[in-house]
N, C-alpha and C positions, 0 to 999 in steps of 0.2 A: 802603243799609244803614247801619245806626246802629254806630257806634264799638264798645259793649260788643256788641253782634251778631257785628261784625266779627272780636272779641276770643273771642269764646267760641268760633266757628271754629275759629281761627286756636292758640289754645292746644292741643284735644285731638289735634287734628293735630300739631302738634308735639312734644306727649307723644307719639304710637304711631309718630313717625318717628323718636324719639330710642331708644324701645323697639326698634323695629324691629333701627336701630343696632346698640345694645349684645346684642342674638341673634345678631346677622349675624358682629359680630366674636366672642362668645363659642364661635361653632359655628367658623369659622375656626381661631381656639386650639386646640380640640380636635381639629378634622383635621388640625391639623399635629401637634398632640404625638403623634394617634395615627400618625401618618407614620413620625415618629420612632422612637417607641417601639415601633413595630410590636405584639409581643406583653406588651412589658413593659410596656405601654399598658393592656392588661386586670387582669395581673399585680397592679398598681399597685392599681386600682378594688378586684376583688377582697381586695385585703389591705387598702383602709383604709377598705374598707364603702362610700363614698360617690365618685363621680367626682370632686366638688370637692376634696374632699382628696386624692386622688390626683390631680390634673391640679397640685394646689398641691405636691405632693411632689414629682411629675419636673418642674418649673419652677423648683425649691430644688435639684437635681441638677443642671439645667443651668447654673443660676448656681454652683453648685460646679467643677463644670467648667470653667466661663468661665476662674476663678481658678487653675486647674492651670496648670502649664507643658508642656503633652504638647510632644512633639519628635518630628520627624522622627528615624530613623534612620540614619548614616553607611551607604554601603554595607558598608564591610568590619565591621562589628559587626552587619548583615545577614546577611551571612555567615557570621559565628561563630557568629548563632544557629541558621543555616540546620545548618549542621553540628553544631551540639552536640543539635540535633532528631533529626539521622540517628543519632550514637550515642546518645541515648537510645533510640529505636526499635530498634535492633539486641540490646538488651538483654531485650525483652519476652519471647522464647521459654524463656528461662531462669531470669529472674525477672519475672514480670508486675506483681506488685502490686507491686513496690518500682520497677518502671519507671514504674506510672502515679503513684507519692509521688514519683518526679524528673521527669515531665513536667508534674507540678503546678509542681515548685520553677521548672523553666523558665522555663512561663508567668507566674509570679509578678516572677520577675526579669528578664524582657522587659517584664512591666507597671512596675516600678520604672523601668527602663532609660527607659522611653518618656516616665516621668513620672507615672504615677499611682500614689496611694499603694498600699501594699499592707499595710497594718492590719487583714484581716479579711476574710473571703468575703463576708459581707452588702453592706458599704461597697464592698468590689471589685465587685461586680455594680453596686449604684447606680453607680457612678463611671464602668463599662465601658458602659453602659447607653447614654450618653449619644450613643458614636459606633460602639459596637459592638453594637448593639440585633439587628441579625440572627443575629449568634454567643454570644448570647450563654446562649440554652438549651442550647450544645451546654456552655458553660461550669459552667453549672448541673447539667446531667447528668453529666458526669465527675467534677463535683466530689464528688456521691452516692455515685457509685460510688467514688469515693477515701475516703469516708468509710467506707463497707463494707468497701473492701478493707482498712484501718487494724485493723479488728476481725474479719479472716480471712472475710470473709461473703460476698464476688465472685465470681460462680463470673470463668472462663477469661475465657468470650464475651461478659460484661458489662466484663470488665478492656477486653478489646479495643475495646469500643464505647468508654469512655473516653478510649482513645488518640485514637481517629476523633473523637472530640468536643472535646477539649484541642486537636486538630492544627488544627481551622479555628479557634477563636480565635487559637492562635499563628498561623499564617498571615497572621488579621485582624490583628491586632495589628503582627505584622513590619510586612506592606506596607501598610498603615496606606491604603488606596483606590487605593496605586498598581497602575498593572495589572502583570500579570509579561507576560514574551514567551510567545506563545503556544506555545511548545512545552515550558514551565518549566511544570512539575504536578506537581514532585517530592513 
């Protein structure tokens, strides 16, 4: 075989292995981001029309993250919030909708506490997204209905689903992946 024979070969090959490549890692990217993101994964695509842009948007979220200082919790500031969750909860039967405006403040300043800014629900979701991606529709959902309840519009059992929905992000957020003892479901 003659040199440019060899060459003509030896180049398309190279091109569709280097193609090959850049697919194999490109599709990789994406099952992990959709790993992560889980649903805020679609979320993403949805809101910015195009996968690309969404996959470049939670990639700009993780690198914001990177840049956070999230923290562990002390146990005993785990516990203070663990308690200041029980009496806000004790509070619902009497006032519901001004319990789910203090189970917001809660969660907002356990997200401060932990490190993450707290400038805004949009930005709070980006930023929660990152490591709290499974809790975080319950986040979105309560926050709804806290928005309804703000202009009298919730009924009772919609308050209450907000409780239930604010509670697993706090949770998420407390123990931050630690596990509790199995008998702690408080």
């Amino acid at each position: 075989m003659s040199a440019g024979t060899l060459v003509a070969i030896i180049v398309p090959v190279v091109v569709v292995l280097a193609a090959l490549a850049v697919v194999v890692w490109m599709l990789a990217r994406r099952r992990r981001l959709r790993e992560r993101f889980g649903p805020e994964y679609d979320r993403a695509v949805a809101e910015d029309g195009s996968r690309l842009a969404a996959e470049r948007e939670l990639r700009e979220r993780e690198t914001r993250h990177e840049e956070m200082e999230i923290k562990p919790l002390p146990p005993s500031t785990r516990q203070r919030y663990a308690e200041d969750w029980t009496r806000v909860q004790e509070h619902f039967v009497d006032r519901p909708e001004e319990t789910v405006r203090e189970a917001d403040r809660l969660v907002t300043s356990l997200m401060g506490e932990r490190g993450y800014p707290t400038g805004g629900f949009q930005q709070q979701a980006r930023d929660l997204s990152v490591r709290h991606a499974r809790t975080l529709e319950h986040y979105r959902a309560a926050h709804a209905v806290d928005e309804r309840a703000v202009r009298h519009q919730a009924t009772t059992e919609e308050l209450r689903g907000a409780m239930v929905h604010y509670r697993a992000l706090f949770d998420d957020l407390l123990e931050d992946g630690q596990e509790r003892p199995s008998g702690d479901r408080s």
